[in-house]
KEFI-242448 format. One record per residue (C-alpha): residue in one letter; z, y, x. Coordinates in steps of 0.2 Angstrom, whole numbers. Each point is the difference from the previous one (the first is absolute). Layout:
// KEFI-242448
ATOM,res,z,y,x
ATOM,a,Z,Y,X
...
This chain:
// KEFI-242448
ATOM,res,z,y,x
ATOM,x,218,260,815
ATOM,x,9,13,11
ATOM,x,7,15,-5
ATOM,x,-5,17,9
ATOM,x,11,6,13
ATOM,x,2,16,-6
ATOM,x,18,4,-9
ATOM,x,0,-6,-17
ATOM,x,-2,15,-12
ATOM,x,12,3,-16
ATOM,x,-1,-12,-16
ATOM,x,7,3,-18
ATOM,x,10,-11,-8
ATOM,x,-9,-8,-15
ATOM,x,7,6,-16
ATOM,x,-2,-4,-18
ATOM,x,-12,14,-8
ATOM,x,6,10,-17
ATOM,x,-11,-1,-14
ATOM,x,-9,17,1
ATOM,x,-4,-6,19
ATOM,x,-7,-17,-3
ATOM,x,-12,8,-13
ATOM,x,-8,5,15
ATOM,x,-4,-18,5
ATOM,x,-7,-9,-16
ATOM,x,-12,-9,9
ATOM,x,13,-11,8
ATOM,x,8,-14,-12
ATOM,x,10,-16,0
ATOM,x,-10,-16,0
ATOM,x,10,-14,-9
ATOM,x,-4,-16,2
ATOM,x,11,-9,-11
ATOM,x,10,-6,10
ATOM,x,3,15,12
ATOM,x,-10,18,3
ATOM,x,-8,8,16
ATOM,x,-7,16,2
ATOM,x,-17,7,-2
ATOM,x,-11,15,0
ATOM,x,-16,6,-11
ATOM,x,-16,1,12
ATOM,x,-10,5,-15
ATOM,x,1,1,-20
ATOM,x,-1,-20,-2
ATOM,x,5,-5,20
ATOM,x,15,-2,8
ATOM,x,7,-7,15
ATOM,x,16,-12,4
ATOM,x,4,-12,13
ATOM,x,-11,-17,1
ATOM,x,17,-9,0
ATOM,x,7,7,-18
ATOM,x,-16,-9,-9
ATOM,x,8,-15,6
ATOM,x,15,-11,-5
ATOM,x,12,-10,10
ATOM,x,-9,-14,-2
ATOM,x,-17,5,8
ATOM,x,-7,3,-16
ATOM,x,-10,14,-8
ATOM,x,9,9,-11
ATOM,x,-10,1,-19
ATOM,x,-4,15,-4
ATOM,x,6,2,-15
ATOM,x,17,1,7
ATOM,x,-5,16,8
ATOM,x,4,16,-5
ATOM,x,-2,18,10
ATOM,x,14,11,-6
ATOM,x,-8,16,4
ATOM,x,15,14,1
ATOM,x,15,-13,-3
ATOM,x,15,6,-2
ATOM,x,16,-4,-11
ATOM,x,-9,-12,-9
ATOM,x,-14,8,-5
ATOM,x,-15,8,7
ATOM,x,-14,11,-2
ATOM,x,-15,-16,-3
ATOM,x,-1,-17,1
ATOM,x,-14,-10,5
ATOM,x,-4,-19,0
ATOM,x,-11,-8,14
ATOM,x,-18,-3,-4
ATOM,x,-3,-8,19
ATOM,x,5,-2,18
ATOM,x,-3,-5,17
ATOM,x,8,-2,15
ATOM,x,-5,6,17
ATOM,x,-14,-16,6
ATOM,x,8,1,17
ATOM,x,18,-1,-6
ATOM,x,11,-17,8
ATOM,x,9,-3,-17
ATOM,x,10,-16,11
ATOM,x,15,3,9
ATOM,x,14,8,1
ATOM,x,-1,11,15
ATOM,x,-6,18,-3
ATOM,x,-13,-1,13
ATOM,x,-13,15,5
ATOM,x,-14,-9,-8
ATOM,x,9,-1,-15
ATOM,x,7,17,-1
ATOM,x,-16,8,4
ATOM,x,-8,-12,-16
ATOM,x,16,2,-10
ATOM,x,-10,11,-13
ATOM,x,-6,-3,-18
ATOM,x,-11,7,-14
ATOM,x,4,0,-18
ATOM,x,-10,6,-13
ATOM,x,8,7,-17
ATOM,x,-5,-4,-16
ATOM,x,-1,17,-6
ATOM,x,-4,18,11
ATOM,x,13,12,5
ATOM,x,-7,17,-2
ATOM,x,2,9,18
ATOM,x,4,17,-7
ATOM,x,18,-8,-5
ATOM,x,2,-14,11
ATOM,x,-6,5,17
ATOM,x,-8,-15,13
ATOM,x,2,2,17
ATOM,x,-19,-4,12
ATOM,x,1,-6,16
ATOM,x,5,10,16
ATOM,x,-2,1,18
ATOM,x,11,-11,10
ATOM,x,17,12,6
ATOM,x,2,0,19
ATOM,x,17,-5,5
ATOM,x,12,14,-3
ATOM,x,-8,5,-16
ATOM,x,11,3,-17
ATOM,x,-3,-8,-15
ATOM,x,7,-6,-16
ATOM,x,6,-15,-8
ATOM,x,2,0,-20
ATOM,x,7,-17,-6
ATOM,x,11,-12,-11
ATOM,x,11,-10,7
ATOM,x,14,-11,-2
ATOM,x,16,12,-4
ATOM,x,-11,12,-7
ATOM,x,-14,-7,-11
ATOM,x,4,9,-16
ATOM,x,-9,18,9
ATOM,x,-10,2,14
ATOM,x,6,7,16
ATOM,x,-8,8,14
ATOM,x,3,0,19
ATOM,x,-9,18,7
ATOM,x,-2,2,14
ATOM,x,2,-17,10
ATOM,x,-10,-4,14
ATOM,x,-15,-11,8
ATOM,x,6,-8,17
ATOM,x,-15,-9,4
ATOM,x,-16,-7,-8
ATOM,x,-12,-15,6
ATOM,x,-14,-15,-6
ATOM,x,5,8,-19
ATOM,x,18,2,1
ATOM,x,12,13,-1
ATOM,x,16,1,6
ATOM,x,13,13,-10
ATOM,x,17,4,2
ATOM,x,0,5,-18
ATOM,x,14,-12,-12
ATOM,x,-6,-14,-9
ATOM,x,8,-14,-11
ATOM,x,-5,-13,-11
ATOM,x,-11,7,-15
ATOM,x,-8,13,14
ATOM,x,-14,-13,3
ATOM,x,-15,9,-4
ATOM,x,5,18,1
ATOM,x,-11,13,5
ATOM,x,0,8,17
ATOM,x,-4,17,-4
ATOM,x,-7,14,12
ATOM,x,-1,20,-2
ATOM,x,-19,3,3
ATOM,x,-1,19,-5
ATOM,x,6,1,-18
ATOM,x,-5,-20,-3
ATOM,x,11,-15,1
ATOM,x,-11,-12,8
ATOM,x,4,-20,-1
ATOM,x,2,-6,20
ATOM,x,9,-16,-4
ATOM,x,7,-15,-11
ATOM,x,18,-3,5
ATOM,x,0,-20,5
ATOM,x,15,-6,7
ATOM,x,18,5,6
ATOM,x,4,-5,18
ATOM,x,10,7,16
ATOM,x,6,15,-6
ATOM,x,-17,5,-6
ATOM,x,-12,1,-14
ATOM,x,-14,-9,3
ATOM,x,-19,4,-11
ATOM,x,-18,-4,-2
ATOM,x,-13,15,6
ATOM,x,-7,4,-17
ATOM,x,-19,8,5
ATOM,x,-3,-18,11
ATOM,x,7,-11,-14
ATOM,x,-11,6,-14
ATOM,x,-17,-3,3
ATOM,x,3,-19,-1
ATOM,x,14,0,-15
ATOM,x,-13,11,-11
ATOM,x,-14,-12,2
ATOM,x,13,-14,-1
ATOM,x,2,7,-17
ATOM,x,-17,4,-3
ATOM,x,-1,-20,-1
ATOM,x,14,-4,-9
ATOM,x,-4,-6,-18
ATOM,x,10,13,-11
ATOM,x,11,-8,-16
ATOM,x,-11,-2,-16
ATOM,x,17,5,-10
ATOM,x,15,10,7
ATOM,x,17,0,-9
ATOM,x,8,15,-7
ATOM,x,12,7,12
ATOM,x,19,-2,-8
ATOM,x,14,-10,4
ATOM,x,16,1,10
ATOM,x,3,6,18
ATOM,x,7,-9,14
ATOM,x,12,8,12
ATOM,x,-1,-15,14
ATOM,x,-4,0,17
ATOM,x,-19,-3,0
ATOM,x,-12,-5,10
ATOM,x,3,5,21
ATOM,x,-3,-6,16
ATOM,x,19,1,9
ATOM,x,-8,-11,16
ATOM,x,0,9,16
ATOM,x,-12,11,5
ATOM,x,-14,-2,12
ATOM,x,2,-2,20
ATOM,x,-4,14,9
């Protein structure tokens, strides 16, 4: 992936948002894992997306669901809901092997979670897919991350460089924790979902195209069998790493 010729346009840092700000982005929560947290986003009242790679442990393995929680509107230590995870899937295509943040992977790096309960839209808002950004184009990044996983923080404006096969390449910040942020585009007076931040590589961030990824992840889901009993969420919170690809990112 190439960036454009033309001179590269101005960025904001990323900065930690105040409470009164954050309230405007509900719809974005920590997903713990119980052992770590990555990021992810409401796509509807009972669906939200992450990256393929934070339902899946060091090991290789799935990880239960019943260690799930979506922490919609973390902060502090508490939040504005809670929800278990009633089901999963995983992008079909996704290359769960290896250690090398490839194209294929990034592209596929996308999963679907549905919650155990519904998250009425008037308070929490979701975000529906948008239009791939030409290169050039602004858009924001809202995310947790290690450093600053106890509020969410937003980078806006940063910037696409290049996009190809599924992929989008960012100049926006990212660490550990970001996996599964949104990418998030002005379209009017609506926040459309353009990407599912994957991996961390070359001075970029690297995500998945959201519109291409989701036909496949919804009837992925659409087959999974749900849980016939889902836990009460509770518990403690981890603060750790979590789950993220640090390999380098793809060849261009």
């Amino acid at each position: 992936l190439a960036a454009p010729a033309a001179a590269a346009q101005e960025t904001a840092p990323r900065r930690l948002l105040a409470a009164h700000e954050q309230a405007a982005f509900r719809g974005v929560g920590r997903l713990d894992t119980g052992t770590g947290y990555c990021t992810a986003t409401l796509f509807s009242e009972t669906l939200a997306l992450t990256a393929a790679h934070c339902l899946v442990g060091p090991d290789g393995r799935a990880v239960p669901l019943a260690r799930l929680r979506f922490r919609a509107g973390f902060r502090e230590g508490g939040q504005r809901a809670v929800r278990a995870v009633r089901r999963a899937a995983l992008h079909p295509d996704w290359p769960a092997a290896g250690r090398v943040a490839s194209a294929e992977f990034i592209a596929t790096d996308v999963a679907l979670i549905e919650l155990d309960a519904p998250l009425p839209v008037a308070e929490f808002p979701n975000y529906l897919p948008g239009e791939l950004p030409p290169p050039g184009s602004a858009v924001a990044l809202p995310s947790y991350g290690r450093g600053r996983d106890r509020a969410l923080s937003l980078q806006d404006p940063c910037r696409v460089l290049a996009h190809a096969g599924g992929v989008l390449r960012l100049d926006c910040e990212a660490a550990p924790g970001t996996s599964g942020s949104p990418v998030l585009r002005r379209e009017g007076d609506a926040l459309r979902l353009v990407g599912v931040i994957s991996a961390l590589g070359g001075g970029s961030a690297w995500a998945a195209a959201t519109a291409e990824a989701l036909p496949p992840l919804e009837a992925a889901l659409a087959a999974a069998a749900p849980r016939r009993k889902v836990s009460r969420p509770g518990g403690s919170l981890t603060t750790g790493g979590g789950a993220w690809k640090t390999s380098r990112p793809p060849s261009r």
